[in-house]
C-alpha positions in Angstrom: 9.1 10.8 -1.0 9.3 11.7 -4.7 8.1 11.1 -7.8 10.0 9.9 -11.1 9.0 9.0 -14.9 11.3 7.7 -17.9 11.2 5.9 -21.3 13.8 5.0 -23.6 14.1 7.4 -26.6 12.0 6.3 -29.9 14.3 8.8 -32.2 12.1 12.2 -31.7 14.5 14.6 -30.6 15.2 16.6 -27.6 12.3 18.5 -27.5 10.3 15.9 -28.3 11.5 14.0 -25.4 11.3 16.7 -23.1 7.6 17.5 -23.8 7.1 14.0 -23.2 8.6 14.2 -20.1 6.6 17.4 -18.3 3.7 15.5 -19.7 4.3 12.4 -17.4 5.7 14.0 -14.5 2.8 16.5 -14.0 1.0 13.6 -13.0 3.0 13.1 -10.4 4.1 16.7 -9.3 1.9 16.2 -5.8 4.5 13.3 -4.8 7.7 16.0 -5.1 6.7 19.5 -4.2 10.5 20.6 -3.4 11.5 20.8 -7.1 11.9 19.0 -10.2 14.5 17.8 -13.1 15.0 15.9 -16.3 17.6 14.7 -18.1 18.8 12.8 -21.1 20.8 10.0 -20.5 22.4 8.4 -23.6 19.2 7.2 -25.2 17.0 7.2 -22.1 14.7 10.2 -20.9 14.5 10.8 -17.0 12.6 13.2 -14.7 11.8 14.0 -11.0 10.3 15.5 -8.9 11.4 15.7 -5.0 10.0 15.4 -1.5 13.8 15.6 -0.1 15.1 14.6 3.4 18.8 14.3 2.8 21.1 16.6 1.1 18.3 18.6 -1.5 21.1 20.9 -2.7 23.6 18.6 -3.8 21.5 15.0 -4.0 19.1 16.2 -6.9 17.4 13.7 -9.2 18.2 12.0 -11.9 21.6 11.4 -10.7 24.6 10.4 -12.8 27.5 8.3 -11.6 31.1 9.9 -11.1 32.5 8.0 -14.1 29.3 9.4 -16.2 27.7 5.6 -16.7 25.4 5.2 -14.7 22.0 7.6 -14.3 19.7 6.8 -11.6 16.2 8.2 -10.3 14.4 7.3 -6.9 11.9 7.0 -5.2 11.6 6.6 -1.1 14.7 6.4 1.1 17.7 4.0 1.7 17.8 4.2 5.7 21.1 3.1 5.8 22.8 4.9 3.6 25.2 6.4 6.0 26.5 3.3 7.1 26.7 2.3 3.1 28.4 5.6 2.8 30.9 4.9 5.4 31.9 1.5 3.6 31.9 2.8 0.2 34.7 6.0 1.6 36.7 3.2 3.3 37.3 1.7 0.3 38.2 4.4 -1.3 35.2 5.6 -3.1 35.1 9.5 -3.9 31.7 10.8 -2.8 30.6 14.2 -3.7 27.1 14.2 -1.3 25.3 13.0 1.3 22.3 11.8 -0.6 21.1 8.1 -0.5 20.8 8.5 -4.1 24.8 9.1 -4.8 25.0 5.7 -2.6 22.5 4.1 -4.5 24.5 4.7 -8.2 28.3 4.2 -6.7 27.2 0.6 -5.1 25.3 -0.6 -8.2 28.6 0.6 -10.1 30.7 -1.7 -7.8 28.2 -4.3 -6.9 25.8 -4.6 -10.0 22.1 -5.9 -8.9 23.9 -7.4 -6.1 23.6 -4.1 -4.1 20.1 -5.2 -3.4 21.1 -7.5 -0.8 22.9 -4.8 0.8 20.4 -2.1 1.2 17.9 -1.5 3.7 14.9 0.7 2.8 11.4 1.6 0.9 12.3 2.3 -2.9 11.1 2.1 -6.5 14.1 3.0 -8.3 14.9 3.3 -12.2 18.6 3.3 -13.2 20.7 3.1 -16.9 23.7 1.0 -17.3 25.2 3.2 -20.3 28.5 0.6 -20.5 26.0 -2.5 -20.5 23.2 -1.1 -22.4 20.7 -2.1 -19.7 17.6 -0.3 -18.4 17.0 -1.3 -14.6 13.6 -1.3 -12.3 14.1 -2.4 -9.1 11.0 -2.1 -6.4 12.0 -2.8 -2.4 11.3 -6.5 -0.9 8.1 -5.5 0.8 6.7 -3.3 -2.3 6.2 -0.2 -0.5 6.7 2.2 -3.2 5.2 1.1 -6.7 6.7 1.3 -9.8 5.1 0.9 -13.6 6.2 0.0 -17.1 5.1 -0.5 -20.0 6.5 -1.4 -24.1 6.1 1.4 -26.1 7.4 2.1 -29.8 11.1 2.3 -29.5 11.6 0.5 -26.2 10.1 1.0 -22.4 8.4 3.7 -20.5 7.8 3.9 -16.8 6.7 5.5 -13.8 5.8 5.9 -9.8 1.5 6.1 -10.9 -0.2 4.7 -13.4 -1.5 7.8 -14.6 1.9 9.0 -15.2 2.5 6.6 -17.6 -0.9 6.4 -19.5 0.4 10.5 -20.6 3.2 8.4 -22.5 1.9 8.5 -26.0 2.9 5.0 -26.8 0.9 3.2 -23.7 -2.4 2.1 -24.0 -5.3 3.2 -22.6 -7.4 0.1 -23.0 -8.9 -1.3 -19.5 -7.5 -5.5 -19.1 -10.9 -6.6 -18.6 -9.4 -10.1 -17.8 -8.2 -8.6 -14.6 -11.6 -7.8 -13.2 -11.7 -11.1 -11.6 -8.7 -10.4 -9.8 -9.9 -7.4 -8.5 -12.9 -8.1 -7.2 -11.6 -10.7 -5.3 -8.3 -9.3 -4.2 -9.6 -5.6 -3.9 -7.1 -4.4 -6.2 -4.9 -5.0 -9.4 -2.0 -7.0 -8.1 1.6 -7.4 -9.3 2.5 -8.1 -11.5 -0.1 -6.6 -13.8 -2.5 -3.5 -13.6 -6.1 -2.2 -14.7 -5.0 -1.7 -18.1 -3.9 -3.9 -21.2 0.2 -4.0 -21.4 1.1 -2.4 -18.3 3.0 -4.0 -15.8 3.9 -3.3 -12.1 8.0 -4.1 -11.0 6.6 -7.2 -8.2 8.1 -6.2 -4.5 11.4 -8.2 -3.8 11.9 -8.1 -8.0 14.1 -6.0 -10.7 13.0 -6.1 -14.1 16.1 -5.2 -16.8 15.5 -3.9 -20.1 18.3 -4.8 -22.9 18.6 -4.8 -26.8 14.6 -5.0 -26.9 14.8 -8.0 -24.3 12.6 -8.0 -21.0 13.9 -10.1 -17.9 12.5 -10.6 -14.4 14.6 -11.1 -11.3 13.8 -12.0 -7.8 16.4 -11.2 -5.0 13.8 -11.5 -2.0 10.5 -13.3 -1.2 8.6 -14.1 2.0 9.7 -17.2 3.4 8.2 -18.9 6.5 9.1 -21.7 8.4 10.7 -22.0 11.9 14.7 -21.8 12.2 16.4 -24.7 12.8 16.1 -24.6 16.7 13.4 -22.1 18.0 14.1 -19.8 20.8 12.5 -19.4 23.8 9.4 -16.9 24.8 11.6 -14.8 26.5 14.4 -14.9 23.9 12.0 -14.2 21.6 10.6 -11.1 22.8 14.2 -9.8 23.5 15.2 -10.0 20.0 11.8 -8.7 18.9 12.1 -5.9 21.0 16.0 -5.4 19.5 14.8 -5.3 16.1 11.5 -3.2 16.6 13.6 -0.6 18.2 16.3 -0.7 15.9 13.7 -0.3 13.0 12.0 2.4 14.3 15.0 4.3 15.3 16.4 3.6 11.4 13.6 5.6 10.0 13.9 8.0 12.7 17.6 8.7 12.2 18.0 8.6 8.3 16.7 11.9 7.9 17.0 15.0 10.1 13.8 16.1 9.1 11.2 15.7 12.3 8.7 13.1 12.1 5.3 12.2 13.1 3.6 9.2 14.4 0.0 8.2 12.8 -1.8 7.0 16.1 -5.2 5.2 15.7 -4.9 3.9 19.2 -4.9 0.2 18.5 -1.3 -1.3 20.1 0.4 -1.8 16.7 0.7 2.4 16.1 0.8 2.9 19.9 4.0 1.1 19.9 5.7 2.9 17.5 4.4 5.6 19.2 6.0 4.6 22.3 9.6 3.6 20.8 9.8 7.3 18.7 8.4 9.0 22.3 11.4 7.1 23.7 13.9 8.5 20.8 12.9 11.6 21.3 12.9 12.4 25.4 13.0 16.2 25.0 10.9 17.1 22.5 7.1 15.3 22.1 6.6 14.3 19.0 4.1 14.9 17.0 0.7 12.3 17.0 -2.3 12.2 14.8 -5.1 9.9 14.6 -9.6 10.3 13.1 -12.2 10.9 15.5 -15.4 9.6 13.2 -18.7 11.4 13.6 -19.7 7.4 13.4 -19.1 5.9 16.8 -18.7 2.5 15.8 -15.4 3.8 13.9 -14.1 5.9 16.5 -11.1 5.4 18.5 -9.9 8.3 19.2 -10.5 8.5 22.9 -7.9 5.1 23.0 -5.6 7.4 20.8 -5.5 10.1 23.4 -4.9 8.0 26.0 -1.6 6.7 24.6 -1.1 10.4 23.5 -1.3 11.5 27.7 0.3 8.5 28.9 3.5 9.0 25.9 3.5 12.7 26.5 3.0 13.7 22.9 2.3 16.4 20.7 -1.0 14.8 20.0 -3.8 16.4 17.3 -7.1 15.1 16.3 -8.1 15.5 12.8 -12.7 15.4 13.3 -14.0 13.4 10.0 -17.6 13.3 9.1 -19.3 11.8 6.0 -18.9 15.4 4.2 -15.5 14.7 4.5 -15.0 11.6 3.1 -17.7 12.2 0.5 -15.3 15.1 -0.5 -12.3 13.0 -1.3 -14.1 10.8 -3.3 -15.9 13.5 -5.3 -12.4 15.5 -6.0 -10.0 12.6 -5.7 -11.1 9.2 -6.6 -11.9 9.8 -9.9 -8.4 10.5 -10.7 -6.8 8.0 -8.2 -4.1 5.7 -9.6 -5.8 2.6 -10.0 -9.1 1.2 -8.6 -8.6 0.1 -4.8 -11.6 -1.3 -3.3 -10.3 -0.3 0.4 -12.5 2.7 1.6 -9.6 3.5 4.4 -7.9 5.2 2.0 -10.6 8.4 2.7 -9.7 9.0 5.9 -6.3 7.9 5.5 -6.1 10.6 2.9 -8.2 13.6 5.3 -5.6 12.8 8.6 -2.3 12.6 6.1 -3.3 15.4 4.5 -3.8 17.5 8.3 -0.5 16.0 9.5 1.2 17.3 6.6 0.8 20.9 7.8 3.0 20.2 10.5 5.7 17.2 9.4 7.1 15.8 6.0 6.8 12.1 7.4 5.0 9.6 9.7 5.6 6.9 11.4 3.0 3.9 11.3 1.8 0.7 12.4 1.1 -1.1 8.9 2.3 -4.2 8.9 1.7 -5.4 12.5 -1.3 -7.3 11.9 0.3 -9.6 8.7 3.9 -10.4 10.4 2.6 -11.1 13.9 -1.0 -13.0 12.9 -2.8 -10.2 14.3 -6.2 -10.4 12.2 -9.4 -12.2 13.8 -9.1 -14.1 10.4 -5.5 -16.4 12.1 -7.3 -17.0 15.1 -10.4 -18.4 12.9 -7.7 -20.4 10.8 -6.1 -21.5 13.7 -9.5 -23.0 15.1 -10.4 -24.1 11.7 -7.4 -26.3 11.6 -8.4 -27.8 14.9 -12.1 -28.3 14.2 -11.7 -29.9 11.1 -9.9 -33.0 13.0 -12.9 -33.8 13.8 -15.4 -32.6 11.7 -16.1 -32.8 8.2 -16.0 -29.6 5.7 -19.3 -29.9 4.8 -20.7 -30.5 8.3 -18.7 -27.1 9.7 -19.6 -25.3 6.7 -23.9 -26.0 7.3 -22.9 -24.9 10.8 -21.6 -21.4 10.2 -24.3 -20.5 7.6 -27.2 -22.0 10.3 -25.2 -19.7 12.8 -25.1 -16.3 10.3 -28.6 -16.9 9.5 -29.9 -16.3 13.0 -27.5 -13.7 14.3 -29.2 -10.0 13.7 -27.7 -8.2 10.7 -26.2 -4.6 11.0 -24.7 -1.8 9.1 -21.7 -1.6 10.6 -18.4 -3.1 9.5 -18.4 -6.8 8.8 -21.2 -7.7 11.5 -21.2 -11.0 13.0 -23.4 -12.8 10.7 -22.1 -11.4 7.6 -18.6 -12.6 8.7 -19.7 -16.5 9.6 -21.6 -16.2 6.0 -18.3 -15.3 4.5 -16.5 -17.5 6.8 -18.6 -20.1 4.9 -17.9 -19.3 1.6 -14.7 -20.3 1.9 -14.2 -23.3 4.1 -13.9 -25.9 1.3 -11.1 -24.0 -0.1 -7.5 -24.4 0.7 -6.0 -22.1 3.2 -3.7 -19.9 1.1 -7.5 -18.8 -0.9 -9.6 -18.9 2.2 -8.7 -15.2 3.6 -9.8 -13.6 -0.1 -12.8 -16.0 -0.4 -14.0 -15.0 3.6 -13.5 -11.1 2.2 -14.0 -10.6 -1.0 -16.6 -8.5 -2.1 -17.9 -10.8 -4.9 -17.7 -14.9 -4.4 -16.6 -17.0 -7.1 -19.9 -17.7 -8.4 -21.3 -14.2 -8.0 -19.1 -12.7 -10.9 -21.0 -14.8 -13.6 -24.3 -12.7 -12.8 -22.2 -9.6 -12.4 -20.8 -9.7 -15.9 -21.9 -8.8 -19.2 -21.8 -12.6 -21.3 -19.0 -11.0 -23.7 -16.9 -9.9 -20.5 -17.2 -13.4 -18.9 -15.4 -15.3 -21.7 -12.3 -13.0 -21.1 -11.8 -14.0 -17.1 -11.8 -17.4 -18.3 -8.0 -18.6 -17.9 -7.6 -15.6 -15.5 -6.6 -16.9 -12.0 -6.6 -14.2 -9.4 -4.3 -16.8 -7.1 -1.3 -17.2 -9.7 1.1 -15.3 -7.5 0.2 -16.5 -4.4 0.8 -20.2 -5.5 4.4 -18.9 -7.0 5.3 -17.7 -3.6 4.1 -21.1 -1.9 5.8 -23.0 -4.6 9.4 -24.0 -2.9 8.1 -23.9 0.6 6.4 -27.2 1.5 5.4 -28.6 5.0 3.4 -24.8 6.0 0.6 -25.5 8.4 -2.8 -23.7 7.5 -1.9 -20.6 9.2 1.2 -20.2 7.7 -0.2 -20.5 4.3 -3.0 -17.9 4.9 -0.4 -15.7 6.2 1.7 -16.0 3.2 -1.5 -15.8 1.2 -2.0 -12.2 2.9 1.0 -10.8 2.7 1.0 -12.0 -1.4 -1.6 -9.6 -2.1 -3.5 -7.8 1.1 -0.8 -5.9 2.8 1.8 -5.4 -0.8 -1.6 -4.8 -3.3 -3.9 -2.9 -0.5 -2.6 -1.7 2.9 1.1 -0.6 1.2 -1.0 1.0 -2.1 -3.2 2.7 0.6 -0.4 4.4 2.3 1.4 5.3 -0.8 -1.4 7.1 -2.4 -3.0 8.1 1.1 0.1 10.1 2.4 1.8 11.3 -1.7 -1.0 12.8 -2.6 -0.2 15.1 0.2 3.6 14.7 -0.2 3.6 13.0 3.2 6.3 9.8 3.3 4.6 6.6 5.4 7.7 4.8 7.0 6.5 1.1 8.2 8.9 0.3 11.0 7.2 -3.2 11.2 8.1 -4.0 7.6 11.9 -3.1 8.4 13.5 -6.4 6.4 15.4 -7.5 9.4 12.4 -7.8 11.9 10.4 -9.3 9.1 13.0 -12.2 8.1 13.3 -12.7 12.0 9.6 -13.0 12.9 9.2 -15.3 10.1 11.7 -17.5 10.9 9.6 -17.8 14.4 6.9 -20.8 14.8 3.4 -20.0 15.1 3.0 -20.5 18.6 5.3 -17.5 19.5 2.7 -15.4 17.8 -0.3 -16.7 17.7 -0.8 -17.7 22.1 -4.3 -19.1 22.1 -6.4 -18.0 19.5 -4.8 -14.8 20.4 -2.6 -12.5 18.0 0.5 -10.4 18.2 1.9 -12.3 21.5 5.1 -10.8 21.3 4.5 -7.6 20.5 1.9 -7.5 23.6 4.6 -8.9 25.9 7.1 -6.5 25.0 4.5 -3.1 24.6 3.4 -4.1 28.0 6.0 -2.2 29.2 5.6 1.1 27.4 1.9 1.1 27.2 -1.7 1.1 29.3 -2.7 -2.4 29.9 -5.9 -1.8 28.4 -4.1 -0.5 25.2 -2.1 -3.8 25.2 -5.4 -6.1 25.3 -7.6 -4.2 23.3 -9.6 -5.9 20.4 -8.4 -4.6 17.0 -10.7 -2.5 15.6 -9.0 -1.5 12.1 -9.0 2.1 10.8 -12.2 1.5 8.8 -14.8 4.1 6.9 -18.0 4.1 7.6 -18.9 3.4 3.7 -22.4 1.4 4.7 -23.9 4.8 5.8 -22.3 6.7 3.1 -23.6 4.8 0.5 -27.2 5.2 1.8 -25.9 9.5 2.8 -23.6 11.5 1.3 -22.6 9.6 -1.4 -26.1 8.3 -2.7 -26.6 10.8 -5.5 -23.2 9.7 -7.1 -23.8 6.2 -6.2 -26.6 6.3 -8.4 -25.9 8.5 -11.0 -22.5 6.7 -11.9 -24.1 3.1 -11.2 -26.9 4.0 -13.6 -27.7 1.5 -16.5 -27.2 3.7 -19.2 -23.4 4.8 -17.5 -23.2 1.2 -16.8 -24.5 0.4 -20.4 -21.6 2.8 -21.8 -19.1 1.1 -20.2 -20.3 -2.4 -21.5 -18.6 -4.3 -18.4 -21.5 -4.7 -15.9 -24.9 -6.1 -16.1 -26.9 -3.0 -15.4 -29.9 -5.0 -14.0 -27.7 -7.6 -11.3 -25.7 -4.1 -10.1 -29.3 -2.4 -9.7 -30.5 -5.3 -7.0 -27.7 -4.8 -5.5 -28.4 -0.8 -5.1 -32.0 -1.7 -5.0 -31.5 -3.7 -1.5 -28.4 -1.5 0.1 -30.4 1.7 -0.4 -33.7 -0.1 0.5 -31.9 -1.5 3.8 -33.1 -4.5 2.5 -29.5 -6.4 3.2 -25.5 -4.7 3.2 -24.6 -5.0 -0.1 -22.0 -1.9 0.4 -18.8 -4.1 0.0 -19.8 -4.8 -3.7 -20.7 -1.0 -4.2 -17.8 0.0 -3.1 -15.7 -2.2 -5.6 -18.0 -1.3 -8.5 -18.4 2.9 -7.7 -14.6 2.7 -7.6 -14.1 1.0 -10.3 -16.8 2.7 -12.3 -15.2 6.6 -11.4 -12.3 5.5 -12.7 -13.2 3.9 -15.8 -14.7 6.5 -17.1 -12.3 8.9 -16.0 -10.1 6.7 -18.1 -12.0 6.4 -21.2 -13.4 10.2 -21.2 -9.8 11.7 -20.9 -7.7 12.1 -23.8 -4.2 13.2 -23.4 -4.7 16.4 -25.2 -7.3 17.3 -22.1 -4.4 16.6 -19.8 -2.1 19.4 -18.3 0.9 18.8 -19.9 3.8 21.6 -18.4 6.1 20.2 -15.8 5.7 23.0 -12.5 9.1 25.0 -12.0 11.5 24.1 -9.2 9.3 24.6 -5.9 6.5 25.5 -7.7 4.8 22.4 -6.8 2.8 22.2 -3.8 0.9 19.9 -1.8 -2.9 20.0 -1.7 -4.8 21.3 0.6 -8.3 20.8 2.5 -11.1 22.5 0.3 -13.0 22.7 3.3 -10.6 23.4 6.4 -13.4 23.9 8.7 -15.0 20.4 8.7 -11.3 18.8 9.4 -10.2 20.2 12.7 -7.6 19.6 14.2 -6.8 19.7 17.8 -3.7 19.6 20.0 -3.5 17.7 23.7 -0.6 19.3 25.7 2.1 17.3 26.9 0.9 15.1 30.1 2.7 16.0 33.2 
């Protein structure tokens, strides 16, 4: 919901500082269209700009304590803040707003760091302890808002984007090339480090504190799984499921009297949220948006408007074709925060970016498929566990590459064949690296022949699994499923599916709120054995038992799909021409990364419809637009002036009559 950067003062002077400051935060002025601020707060520079839902008048950013000490800027939204508020006054606090922000300062005052346990929301926060002398980064348990820092000359700089920060004259610009590994395994540049040499990410659950020149890590919250001391029955399962679901979708509903929007693909994990905010709301329809894809095989809109008829909401269709999403890569990608290899984030973009014409936030399902072992992938690790009782590794592994070889290829998403070949890759590894290795778009021994012979001695060392084998570390006794799980929530849904919907709905200054990653239903579902989730090799039990109620039956047993692009045919379509101009061997050659020759076979057979190679193209063309975006730009080209209050606005379609959107009236 906002946007906020900051470093501690390296002796410049005021104006210094301040041009400093508009510099950063212009990077960022899509994320806060409603205004923006800075201050200096005894030797630490602040500014923000504001997407506001509570109290805009009186709650603007950075925000300084009532005694003066403490200055504070956020990002996202405390959803209960009132009832924080409410316990603050009755001890006799003196509250001058209504903002979450005020809340967030006069409980860090009282509580210290401690707060953390008390607070219930999706936030990236900076603050200064002026008495203690202490710099503060705190990032929410589930990382849903991300948060950046680097040393510079004279202490610490940070920001909500990367490219915020790299206007900090002190921060380098220098690509980590020993991260490449990790992305093109992981699909992205996890926490705690980034794309580039020195900077850092805050990891979700985590607060990094900054003092006398001293850097410290913290870690109040991490995924734990394991079943509680005595597990509950199916039915009292799904009744406290169904408790907690409601009670996290009406907390993001209620926090804000702004009106809010559902994102609706019409798969059961968005039609649910759908259902409980339908529910909330019984006089007024609210608002629904999902994609129709010119590509069939992508398409589900006709399963989003029948939850739309059968919910009775305001429903609208956004119409994506490949122009569409060629578009967003052409204008956009280039100067996206950091290379993510997920091509939903185009038409997650395109449908936040029509729903923002109508709301401020949305509502969706993210989360869903990671809490409740909702992905094809559980039920193959499930079976996995089973068959290899009985039959060796090796034996099971000559079985699915035998079976992939003589199932038909396609250019779909992840056809059959492709998925048991993948499946393959990874069945002599141990479950917590078995998702990545089944996914990734390079193996293990692909990246040798990827590389240029100078850039492969810098991976080595570089393990792309390090903070997935910290999280496990302390929990022993997980069965395979439970590892994977934890494996996927490590990196896929904090590192991909949460950075999706971050950039996907700010760069429109639309909030996501992920009523499936409220903490409470998260720590509950966790606590939960497998078996309550995962009913015969099928997913999401609980969820279906309880959505049964509000939803079509054929919603409720639908196969996930997954809110996918069709980047197979856009590869070989709209987005040939840049495919091959910035995947050429002398841009390759410039960049001195990739082996110009072993990316042009890889071209050479997508292009050819030789084989589907568009998996690896995709992580290499995103890559590639942003490396030399990075390199190319100096800060002098940047715009450096900070827009006036309200100046800012959100951006709009370029071409308004390819993205159409349509309404469906109530149902009757």
């Amino acid at each position: 919901m906002c946007g906020f950067v900051g470093f501690t003062d390296a002796g410049g002077g005021v104006e210094a500082a301040r041009a400093t400051a508009e510099r950063m935060l212009a990077a960022v002025a899509h994320r806060g269209p409603d205004g923006s601020d800075w201050r200096r707060h005894r030797g630490v520079t602040f500014a923000h700009c504001a997407l506001t839902f509570t109290d805009p008048l009186r709650g603007r950013q950075p925000f300084v304590s009532a005694s003066g000490a403490t200055a504070l800027v956020l990002n996202g939204e405390i959803y209960n803040h009132a009832e924080l508020r409410r316990a603050l006054r009755a001890t006799g606090t003196a509250l001058r707003t209504d903002s979450d922000t005020e809340v967030l300062v006069e409980l860090y005052e009282r509580h210290g760091l401690d707060m953390l346990h008390r607070v219930r929301g999706m936030f990236a926060f900076a603050l200064h302890d002026a008495r203690a002398g202490t710099l503060v980064l705190a990032r929410d348990p589930m990382g849903k808002k991300p948060l950046y820092y680097a040393r510079v000359p004279g202490g610490l700089a940070f920001a909500s984007e990367l490219t915020a920060l790299l206007r900090h004259p002190g921060v380098s610009r220098t690509p980590d090339v020993g991260a490449l590994a990790g992305y093109l395994t992981l699909q992205a540049f996890c926490a705690p480090g980034s794309a580039v040499t020195g900077v850092h990410k805050v990891r979700p659950g985590s607060h990094v504190t900054f003092a006398a020149g001293a850097l410290r890590e913290g870690e109040y919250w991490r995924p734990a799984l394991g079943p509680a001391p005595a597990a509950p029955s199916t039915r009292e399962a799904a009744a406290r499921f169904e408790k907690l679901f409601r009670a996290a979708v009406a907390r993001r509903v209620s926090s804000t009297e702004r009106r809010l929007g559902v994102l609706l693909s019409g798969g059961l994990d968005s039609s649910a949220v759908a259902a409980v905010a339908q529910q909330l709301s019984p006089h007024r329809p609210v608002p629904t948006f999902s994609a129709a894809f010119e590509e069939r095989d992508f398409d589900e809109s006709e399963h989003a408007r029948t939850v739309a008829r059968h919910l009775g909401t305001e429903h609208h269709v956004v119409r994506i074709g490949g122009r569409d999403l060629a578009h967003v890569v052409e204008s956009e990608y280039a100067g996206a925060d950091e290379p993510l290899a997920d091509p939903s984030l185009l038409p997650t973009r395109i449908v936040c970016r029509a729903a923002r014409e109508h709301v401020r936030g949305v509502l969706t399902g993210d989360g869903a498929d990671e809490l409740l072992l909702g992905y094809r992938y559980f039920q193959a690790e499930r079976a996995i566990e089973v068959l290899l009782r009985v039959l060796p590794a090796a034996r099971l592994e000559a079985l699915a590459r035998s079976l992939a070889r003589t199932l038909p290829a396609r250019t779909g998403n992840l056809p059959v064949g492709t998925a048991l070949g993948l499946l393959a890759r990874g069945l002599r590894a141990a479950p917590e690296h078995r998702f990545y290795l089944s996914t990734a778009p390079f193996g293990p021994g692909e990246l040798a022949g990827l590389l240029r012979p100078d850039v492969r001695t810098e991976l080595a060392g570089h393990d792309p699994f390090a903070e997935i084998s910290r999280l496990l570390d302390g929990q022993p006794g997980l069965s395979g499923v439970q590892r994977s799980q934890l494996a996927v929530v490590a990196h896929f849904l904090r590192d991909v599916i949460l950075t999706k919907a971050d950039r996907g709905g700010m760069r429109s200054a639309l909030e996501l709120r992920s009523p499936f990653l409220d903490l409470d239903l998260v720590e509950y579902v966790n606590s939960l054995p497998v078996a309550l989730k995962l009913r015969r090799l099928t997913g999401k039990h609980l969820l279906r038992r309880v959505a049964a109620n509000w939803l079509p039956r054929e919603i409720v047993q639908r196969t996930k799909l997954g809110f996918r692009a069709p980047v197979a045919a856009l590869l070989r379509g709209e987005l040939r021409p840049l495919l091959l101009d910035t995947l050429s061997a002398p841009a390759l050659d410039r960049g001195g990364l990739f082996d110009a020759r072993a990316v042009g076979r890889l071209a050479d057979d997508h292009l050819g419809g030789r084989r589907d190679t568009s998996r690896k193209l995709w992580a290499l063309l995103t890559y590639q637009l942003w490396f030399q975006t990075l390199t190319s730009a100096s800060s002098a080209s940047l715009p450096t002036s900070l827009p006036s209050l309200c100046e800012a606005t959100p951006s709009s379609p370029s071409s308004a009559n390819t993205v159409v959107t349509e309404e469906i009236r109530r149902a009757q």
